[in-house]
C-alpha positions as CSV (number, residue, x, y, z in Angstrom):
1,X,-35.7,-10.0,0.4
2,X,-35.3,-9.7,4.4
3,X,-35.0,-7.2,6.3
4,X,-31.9,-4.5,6.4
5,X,-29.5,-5.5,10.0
6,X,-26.6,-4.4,11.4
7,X,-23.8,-6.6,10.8
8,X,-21.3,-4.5,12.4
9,X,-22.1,-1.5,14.5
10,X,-18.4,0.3,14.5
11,X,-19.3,4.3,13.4
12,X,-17.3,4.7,10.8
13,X,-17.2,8.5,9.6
14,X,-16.7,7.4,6.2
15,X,-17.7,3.6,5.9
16,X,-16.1,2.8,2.5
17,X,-14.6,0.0,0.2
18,X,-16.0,-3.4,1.2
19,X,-14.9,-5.8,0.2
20,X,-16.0,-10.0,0.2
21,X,-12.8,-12.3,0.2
22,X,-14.1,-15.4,-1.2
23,X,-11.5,-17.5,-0.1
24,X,-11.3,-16.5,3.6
25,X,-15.3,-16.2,3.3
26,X,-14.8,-13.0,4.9
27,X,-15.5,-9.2,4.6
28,X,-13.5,-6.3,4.9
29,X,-14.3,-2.8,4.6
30,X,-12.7,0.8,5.5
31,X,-13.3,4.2,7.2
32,X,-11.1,6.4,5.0
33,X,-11.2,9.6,7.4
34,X,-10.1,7.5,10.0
35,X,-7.9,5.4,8.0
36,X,-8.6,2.3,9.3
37,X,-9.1,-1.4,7.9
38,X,-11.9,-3.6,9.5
39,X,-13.1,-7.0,9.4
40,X,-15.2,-9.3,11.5
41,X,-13.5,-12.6,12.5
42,X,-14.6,-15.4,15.1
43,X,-17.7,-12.9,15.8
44,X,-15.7,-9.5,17.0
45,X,-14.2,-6.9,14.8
46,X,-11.0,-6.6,14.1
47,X,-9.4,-3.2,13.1
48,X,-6.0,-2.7,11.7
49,X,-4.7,1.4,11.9
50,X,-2.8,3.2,9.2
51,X,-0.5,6.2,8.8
52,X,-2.2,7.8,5.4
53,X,-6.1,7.5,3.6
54,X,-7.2,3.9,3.2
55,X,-10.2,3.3,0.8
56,X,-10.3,0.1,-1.0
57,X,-8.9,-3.6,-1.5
58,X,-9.0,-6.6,-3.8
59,X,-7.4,-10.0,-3.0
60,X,-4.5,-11.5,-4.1
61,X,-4.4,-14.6,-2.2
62,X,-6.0,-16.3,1.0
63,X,-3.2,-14.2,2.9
64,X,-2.9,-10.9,1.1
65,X,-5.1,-7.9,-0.2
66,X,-3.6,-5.1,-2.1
67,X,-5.0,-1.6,-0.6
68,X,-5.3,1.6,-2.3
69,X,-4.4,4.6,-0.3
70,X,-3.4,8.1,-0.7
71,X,-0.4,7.9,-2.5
72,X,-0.6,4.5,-4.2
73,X,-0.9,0.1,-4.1
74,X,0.6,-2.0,-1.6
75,X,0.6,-5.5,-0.7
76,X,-1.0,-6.3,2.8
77,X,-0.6,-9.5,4.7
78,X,-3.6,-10.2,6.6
79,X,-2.0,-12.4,9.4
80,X,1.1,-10.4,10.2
81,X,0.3,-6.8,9.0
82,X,3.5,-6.2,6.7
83,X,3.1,-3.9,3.9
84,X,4.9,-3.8,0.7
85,X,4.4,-0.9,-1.7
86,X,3.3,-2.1,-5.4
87,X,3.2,0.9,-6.6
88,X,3.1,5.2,-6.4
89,X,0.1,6.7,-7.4
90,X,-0.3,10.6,-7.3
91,X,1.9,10.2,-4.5
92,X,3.8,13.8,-5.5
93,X,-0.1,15.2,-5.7
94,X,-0.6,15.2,-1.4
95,X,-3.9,17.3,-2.0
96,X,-5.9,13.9,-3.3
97,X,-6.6,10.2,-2.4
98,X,-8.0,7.2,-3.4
99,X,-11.7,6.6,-3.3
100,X,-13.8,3.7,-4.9
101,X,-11.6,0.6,-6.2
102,X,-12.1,-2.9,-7.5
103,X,-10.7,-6.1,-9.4
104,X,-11.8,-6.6,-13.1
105,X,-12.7,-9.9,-14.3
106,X,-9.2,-9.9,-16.4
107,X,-7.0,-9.8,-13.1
108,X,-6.8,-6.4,-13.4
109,X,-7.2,-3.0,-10.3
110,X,-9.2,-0.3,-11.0
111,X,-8.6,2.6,-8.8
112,X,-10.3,5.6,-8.4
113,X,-8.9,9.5,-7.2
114,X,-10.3,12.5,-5.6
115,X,-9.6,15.8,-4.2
116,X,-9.2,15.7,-0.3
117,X,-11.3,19.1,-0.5
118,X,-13.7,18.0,-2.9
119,X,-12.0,20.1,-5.6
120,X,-13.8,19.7,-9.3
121,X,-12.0,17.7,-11.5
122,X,-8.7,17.1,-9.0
123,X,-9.4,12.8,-9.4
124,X,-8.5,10.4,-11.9
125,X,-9.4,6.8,-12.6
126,X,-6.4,4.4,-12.8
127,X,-5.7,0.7,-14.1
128,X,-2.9,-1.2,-12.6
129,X,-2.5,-4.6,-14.4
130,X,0.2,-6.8,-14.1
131,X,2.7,-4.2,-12.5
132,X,1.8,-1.6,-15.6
133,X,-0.5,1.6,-14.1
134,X,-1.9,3.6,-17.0
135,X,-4.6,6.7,-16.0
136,X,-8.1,5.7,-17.6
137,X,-9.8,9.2,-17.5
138,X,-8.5,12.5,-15.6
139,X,-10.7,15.0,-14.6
140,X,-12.8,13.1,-12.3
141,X,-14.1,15.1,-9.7
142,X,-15.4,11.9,-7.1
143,X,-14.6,8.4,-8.7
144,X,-17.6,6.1,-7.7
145,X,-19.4,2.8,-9.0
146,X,-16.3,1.3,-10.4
147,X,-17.5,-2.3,-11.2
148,X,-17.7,-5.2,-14.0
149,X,-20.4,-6.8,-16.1
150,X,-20.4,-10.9,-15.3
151,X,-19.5,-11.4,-19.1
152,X,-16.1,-9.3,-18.6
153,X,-16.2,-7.0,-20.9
154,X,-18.0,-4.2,-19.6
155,X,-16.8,-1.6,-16.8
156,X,-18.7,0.8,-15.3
157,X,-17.9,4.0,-13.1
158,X,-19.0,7.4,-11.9
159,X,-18.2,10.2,-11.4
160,X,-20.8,11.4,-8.7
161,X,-21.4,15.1,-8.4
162,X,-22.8,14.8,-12.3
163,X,-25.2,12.4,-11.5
164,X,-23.6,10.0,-14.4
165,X,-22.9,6.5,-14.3
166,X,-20.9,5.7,-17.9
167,X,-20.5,2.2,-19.4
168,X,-17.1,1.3,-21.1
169,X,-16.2,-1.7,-23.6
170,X,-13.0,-4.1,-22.6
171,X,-10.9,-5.8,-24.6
172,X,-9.5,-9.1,-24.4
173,X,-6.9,-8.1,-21.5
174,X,-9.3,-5.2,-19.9
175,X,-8.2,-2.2,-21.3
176,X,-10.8,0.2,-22.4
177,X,-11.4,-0.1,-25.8
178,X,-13.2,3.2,-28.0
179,X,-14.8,5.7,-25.2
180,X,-16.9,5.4,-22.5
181,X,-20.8,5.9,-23.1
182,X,-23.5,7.2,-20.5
183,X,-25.3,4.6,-19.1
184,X,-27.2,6.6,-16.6
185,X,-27.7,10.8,-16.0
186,X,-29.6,10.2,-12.3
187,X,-31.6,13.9,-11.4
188,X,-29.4,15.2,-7.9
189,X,-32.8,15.8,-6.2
190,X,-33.3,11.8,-5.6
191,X,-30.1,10.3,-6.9
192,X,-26.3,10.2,-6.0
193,X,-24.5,7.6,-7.1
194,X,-21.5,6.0,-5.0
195,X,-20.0,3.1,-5.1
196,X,-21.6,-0.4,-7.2
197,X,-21.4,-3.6,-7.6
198,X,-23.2,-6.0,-10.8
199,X,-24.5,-9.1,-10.0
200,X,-24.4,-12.1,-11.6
201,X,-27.1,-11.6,-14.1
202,X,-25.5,-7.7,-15.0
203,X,-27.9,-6.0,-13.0
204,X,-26.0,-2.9,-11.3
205,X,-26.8,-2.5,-7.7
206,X,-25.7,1.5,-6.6
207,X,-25.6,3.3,-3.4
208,X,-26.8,6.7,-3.3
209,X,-25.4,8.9,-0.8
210,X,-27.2,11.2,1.2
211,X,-30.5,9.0,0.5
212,X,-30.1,6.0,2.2
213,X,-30.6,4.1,-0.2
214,X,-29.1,1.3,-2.8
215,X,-31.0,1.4,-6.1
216,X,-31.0,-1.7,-8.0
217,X,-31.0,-0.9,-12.0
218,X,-30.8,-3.5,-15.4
219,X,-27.7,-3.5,-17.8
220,X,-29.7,-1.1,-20.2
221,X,-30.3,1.2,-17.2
222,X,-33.8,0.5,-16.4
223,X,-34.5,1.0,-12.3
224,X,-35.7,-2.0,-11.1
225,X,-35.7,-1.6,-7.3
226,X,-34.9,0.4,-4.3
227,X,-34.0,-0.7,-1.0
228,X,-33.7,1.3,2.0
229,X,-31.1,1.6,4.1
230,X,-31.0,2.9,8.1
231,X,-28.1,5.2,7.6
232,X,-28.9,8.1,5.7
233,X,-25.3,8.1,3.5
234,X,-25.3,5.0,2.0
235,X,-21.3,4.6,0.2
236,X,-21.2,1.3,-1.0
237,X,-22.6,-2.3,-1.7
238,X,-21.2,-5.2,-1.6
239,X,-22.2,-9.0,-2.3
240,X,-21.0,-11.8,0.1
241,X,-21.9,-15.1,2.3
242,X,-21.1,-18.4,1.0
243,X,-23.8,-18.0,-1.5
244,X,-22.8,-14.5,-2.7
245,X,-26.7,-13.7,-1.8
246,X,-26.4,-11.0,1.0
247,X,-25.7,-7.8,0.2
248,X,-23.3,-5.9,2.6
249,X,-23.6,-1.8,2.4
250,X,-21.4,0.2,4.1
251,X,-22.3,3.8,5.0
252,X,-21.0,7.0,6.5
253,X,-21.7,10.0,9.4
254,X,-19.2,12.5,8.1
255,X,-19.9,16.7,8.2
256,X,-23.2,15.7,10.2
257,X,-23.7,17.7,12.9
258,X,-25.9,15.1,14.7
259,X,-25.2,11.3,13.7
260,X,-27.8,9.3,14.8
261,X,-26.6,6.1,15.8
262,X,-27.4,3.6,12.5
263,X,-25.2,6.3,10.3
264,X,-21.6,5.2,9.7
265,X,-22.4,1.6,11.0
266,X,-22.5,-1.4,8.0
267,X,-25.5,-3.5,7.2
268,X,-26.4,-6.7,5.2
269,X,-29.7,-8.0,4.4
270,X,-30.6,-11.6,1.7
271,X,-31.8,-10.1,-1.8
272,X,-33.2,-12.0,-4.8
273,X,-30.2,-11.8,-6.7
274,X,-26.5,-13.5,-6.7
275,X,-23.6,-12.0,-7.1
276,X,-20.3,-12.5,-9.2
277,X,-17.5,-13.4,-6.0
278,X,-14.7,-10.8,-6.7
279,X,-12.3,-10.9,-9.0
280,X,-8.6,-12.0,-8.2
281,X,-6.0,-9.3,-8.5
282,X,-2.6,-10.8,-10.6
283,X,0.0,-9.3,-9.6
C-alpha cells in the first residue's frame, strides 16, 4: 500500500458520490451542499453547477451518467451538459435528498434518501431498474454503504447513525429476495459507517465519518485493515485507475468550525486489493 495523496485539492463541504467511469477511465465525484459535479480531465478540474442536491452517479454510456438528486434520476451528457429527467423520486417530499447511490451488477440503480435536517427515519432506499422504481426499505434515517458482492447477488447498505451495515440476498434480476440480515453492528465510539465499495474478492472497503478513516472488512465481517485518511470525515471510497487498484476517497469539512485544509479535499492511494469496475446502468 502507498501512501494517502491528494488527487484533487477542491474543498468540498460535503465530498460525496465518486464515482470511476471505466470507459472514459475517469472519476467523478460531488459536493452535495454545494451541488456541484466534478471531475479531473487533461490534469485540471472540471466542475459543472446545479440548481437542486447532487449526490451520486452511475454510467450509462461513454457519454452519459444518470445523477441522483433531490427530487429524482436524470440523464446527464457529459460533453454538452443536457439533462433529461428519468424519473421523480420523493420529489413532492422537498424536506429530503438523495445521499449514497450505485449500479448493481444486474444493470440495476440503487439510490439512497435522507432528511435535509437529519430527521430519524425521513430516508428510504430505492431501486430503479429498467424504468420501474420500487422503495426497498423506508425508514432509513442516513442511507450509506450501498454496494454489491463481485458474485452479484449480494447487496449491502447502511444505515449510519445505528452503526449497522446489513447484507441482503438478490435474485436473478436484483431484487431483494427474503430480508436483509446484519452484517455488521460497528460501536459509535470508533465506527461510522458511510459510503462502500467491495472489491473484487468481496471484501467491503467502508468510510467512517468523523474518523478519518476507511476500514477494510471480509464478506463475513471480519476487520481486516484500517487506513487512514488526512481529512478527518472520510464519506466515501471508491476503486479506479486502469487497473481498478487505487482507491479514491472523497471526504468532507461541513458544520466544522475550523477546516483545516486536507478536510473536504479527495484522495487516492495503491492498495493490495482490485476492485470490480462499476456496474453499467440499463436504462
Amino acid at each position: 500500500m502507498t501512501r494517502v495523496a491528494v488527487y484533487d485539492p477542491t474543498p468540498c463541504d460535503l465530498g460525496e458520490g465518486p464515482l470511476w467511469h471505466p470507459l472514459r477511465q475517469q472519476l467523478f465525484w460531488f459536493d452535495i451542499n454545494a451541488h456541484r459535479l466534478h471531475t479531473r480531465q487533461d490534469a485540471e478540474t472540471r466542475t459543472w453547477q446545479f440548481d437542486e442536491y447532487v449526490s451520486a452517479a452511475g454510467w450509462v454510456d461513454e457519454t452519459r451518467i444518470v445523477i441522483a438528486s433531490e427530487t429524482g434520476l436524470s440523464l446527464f451528457d457529459i460533453e454538452t451538459g443536457a439533462q433529461d429527467r428519468l424519473c421523480r423520486i420523493e420529489a413532492d417530499t422537498p424536506e429530503t435528498r438523495s445521499n449514497d447511490c450505485r449500479a448493481d451488477p444486474q444493470g440495476g440503480f440503487w439510490f439512497g434518501t435522507m432528511s435535509k435536517t437529519k430527521t430519524p427515519g425521513a430516508g428510504a432506499i430505492w431501486r430503479y431498474y429498467r424504468g420501474e422504481v420500487r422503495q426497498l426499505y423506508p425508514g432509513i434515517s442516513i442511507s450509506n454503504a450501498i454496494c454489491f458482492a463481485p458474485s452479484g447477488d449480494l447487496a449491502y447498505f447502511a444505515d449510519t447513525p445505528t452503526g449497522k451495515v446489513w447484507s441482503q440476498r438478490l435474485g436473478g434480476d436484483g431484487w431483494p429476495k427474503g430480508d436483509p440480515e446484519v452484517l455488521l453492528d460497528l460501536p459509535s465510539g470508533s465506527y461510522r459507517p458511510d459510503g462502500a465499495v467491495s472489491d473484487a474478492g468481496g471484501d467491503l472497503w467502508i468510510a467512517q465519518y468523523g474518523h478519518g478513516s476507511v476500514v477494510r472488512f471480509g464478506p463475513d465481517g471480519t476487520e481486516k485493515e484500517t487506513i487512514t485518511v488526512p481529512g478527518s470525515n472520510t464519506t466515501c471510497p471508491a476503486f479506479g485507475g486502469r487497473d481498478l487498484c487505487t482507491l479514491f476517497v472523497t471526504t468532507a469539512r461541513q458544520s466544522m468550525a475550523d477546516p483545516a485544509a486536507e478536510d473536504g479535499q479527495t484522495y487516492h492511494l495503491t492498495v493490495d486489493a482490485t476492485g470490480q469496475a462499476e456496474h453499467r446502468v440499463i436504462l
